[in-house]
C-alpha positions in Angstrom: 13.5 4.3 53.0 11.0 5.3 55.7 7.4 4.2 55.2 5.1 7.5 54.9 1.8 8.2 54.4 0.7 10.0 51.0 -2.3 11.5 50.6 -4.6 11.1 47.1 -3.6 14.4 46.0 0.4 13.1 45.6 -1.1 9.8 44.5 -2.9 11.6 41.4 -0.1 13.8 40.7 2.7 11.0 40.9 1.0 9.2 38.5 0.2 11.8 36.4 3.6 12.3 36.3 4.6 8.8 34.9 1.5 8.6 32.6 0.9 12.4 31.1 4.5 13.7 31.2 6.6 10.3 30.6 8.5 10.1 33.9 9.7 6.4 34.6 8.5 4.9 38.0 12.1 5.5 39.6 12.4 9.3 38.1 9.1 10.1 39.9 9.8 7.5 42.8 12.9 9.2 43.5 11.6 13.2 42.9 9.3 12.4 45.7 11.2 9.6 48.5 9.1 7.0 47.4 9.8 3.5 46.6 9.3 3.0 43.0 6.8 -0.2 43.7 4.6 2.0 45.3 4.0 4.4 42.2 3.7 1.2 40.0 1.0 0.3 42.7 -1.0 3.8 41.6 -0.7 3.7 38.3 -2.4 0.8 38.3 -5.3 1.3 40.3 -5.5 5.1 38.5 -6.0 2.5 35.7 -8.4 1.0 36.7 -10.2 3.1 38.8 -9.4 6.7 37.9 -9.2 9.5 40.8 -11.7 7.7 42.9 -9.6 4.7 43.7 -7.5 6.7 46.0 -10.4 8.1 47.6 -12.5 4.7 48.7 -12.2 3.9 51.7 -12.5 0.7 53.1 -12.4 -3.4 52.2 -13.7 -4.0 48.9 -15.2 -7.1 48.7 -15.9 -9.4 45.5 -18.1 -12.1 44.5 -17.4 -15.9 44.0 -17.4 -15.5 40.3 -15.3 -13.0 40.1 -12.8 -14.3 42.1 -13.2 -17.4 40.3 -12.7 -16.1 37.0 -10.1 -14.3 37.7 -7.8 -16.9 39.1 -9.1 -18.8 36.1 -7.9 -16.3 33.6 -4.8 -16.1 35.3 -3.7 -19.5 35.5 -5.1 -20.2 31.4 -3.2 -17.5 29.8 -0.5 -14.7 29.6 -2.3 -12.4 31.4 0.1 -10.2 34.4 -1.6 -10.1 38.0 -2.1 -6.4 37.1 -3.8 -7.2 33.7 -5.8 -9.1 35.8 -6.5 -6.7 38.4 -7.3 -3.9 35.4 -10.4 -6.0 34.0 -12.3 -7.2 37.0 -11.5 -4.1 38.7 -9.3 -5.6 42.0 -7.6 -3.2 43.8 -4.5 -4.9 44.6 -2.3 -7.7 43.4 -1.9 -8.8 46.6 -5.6 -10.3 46.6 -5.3 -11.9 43.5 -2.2 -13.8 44.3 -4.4 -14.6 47.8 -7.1 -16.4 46.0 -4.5 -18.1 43.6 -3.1 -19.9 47.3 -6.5 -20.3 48.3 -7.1 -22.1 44.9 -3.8 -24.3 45.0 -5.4 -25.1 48.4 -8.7 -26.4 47.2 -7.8 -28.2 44.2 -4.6 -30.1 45.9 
């Protein structure tokens, strides 16, 4: 599938889609040639931002604590990388799973 560049406006209305109308991720991944990670990706950060999150612009950058917690919380219980990302408010996964390395990195 070609990589594409989607604006906020499809953003809000894809997830939408999955969370107000009851698509799956594939139905709505499919309806508009996207790859059905990337609408998981949305949903999340609609969930945890709202609207806005599609509309900041730029690196977001966190504290020590936070980042510390969170890999904490993560490595201490149950929680998914995208319950993590939901309560301290990280925008992607990706950066989570970063500071988990960084933390195996430090400790070993």
């Amino acid at each position: 599938m070609e990589r594409k560049k989607v604006n906020p406006e499809q953003k809000v209305k894809s997830v939408k889609d999955v969370l107000e109308k009851g698509y799956t991720l594939r139905e709505v991944a499919k309806r508009y040639n996207l790859h059905h990670s990337s609408v998981e990706k949305w949903v999340t950060l609609y969930q945890t931002f709202g609207e806005d999150g599609f509309y900041q612009i730029g690196n977001q950058h966190y504290s020590e604590e936070v980042k510390r917690k969170a890999v904490k919380k993560y490595l201490t219980t149950d929680y998914s990388l995208q319950d993590i990302c939901r309560e301290f408010q990280i925008r992607t996964i990706s950066q989570v799973q970063k500071w988990i390395a960084d933390n195996g990195k430090k400790v070993g």
